[in-house]
C-alpha positions in Angstrom: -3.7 6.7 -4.0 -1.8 4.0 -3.0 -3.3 0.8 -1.5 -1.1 -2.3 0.6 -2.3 -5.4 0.8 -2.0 -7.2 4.3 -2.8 -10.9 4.3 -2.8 -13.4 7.4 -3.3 -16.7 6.9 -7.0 -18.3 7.7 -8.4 -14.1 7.9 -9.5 -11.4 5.6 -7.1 -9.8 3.1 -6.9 -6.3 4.5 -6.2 -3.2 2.2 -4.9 0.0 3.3 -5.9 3.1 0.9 -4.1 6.4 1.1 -4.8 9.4 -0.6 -7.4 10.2 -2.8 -9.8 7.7 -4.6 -10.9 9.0 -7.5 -11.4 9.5 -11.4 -7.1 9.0 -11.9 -6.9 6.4 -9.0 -10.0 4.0 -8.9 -8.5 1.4 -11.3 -5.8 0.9 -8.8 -8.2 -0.1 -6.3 -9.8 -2.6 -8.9 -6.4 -3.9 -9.5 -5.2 -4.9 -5.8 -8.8 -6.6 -5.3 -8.5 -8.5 -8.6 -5.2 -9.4 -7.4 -6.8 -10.7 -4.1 -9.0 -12.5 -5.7 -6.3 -14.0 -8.2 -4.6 -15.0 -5.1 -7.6 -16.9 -3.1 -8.4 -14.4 -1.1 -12.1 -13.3 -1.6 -12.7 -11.6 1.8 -11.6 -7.9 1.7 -11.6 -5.6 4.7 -10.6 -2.2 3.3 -9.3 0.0 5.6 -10.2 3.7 4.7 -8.6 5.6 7.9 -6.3 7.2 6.0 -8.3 8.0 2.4 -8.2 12.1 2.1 -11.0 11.6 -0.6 -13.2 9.2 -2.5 -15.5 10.6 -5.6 -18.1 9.3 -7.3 -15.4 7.7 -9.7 -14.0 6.1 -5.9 -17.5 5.2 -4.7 -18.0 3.4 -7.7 -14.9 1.2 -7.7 -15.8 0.7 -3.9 -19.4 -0.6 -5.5 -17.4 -2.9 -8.2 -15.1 -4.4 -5.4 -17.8 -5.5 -3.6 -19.7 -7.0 -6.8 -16.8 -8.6 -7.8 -15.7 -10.2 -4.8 -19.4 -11.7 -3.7 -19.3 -13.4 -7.5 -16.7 -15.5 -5.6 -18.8 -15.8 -2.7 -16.5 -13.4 -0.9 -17.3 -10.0 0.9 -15.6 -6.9 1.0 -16.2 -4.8 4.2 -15.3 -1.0 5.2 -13.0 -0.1 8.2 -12.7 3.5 9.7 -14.9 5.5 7.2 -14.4 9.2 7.0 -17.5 10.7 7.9 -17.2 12.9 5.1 -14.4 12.5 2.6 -16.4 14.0 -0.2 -15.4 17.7 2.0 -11.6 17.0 3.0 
């Protein structure tokens, strides 16, 4: 997987995943939204249009983004879901 972090001044940080999000991938996904939150940036928009897959390992690291991120009063939101990813 590899995730790129777009940031605009005064808007949500958004993060682009690719590939798969999974067992071998989801502390990279922890990593770029610690780093966001390192940086002042505690609103998260990740974008998921191009994520082939996301496991229970993925959905779970989705999970911690979001907990970690409202600890800061921040949110993390989900753009263009897969309707299924679990099946790709």
């Amino acid at each position: 997987m590899t995730a790129q972090i777009t940031e605009v001044h005064g808007r949500p940080a958004v993060i682009t995943l690719t590939g798969r999000l999974d067992q071998t991938t989801d502390w990279q996904l922890c990593k770029v939204v610690a780093d966001c939150m390192a940086r002042d940036l505690p609103f998260v928009v990740l974008d998921l249009a191009s994520l082939d897959f996301c496991d229970e390992a993925g959905l779970h690291a989705l999970s911690g983004a979001a907990a970690g991120t409202k600890v800061i009063g921040g949110t993390v939101h989900l753009a263009a879901p897969a309707a299924n990813p679990a099946d790709r």
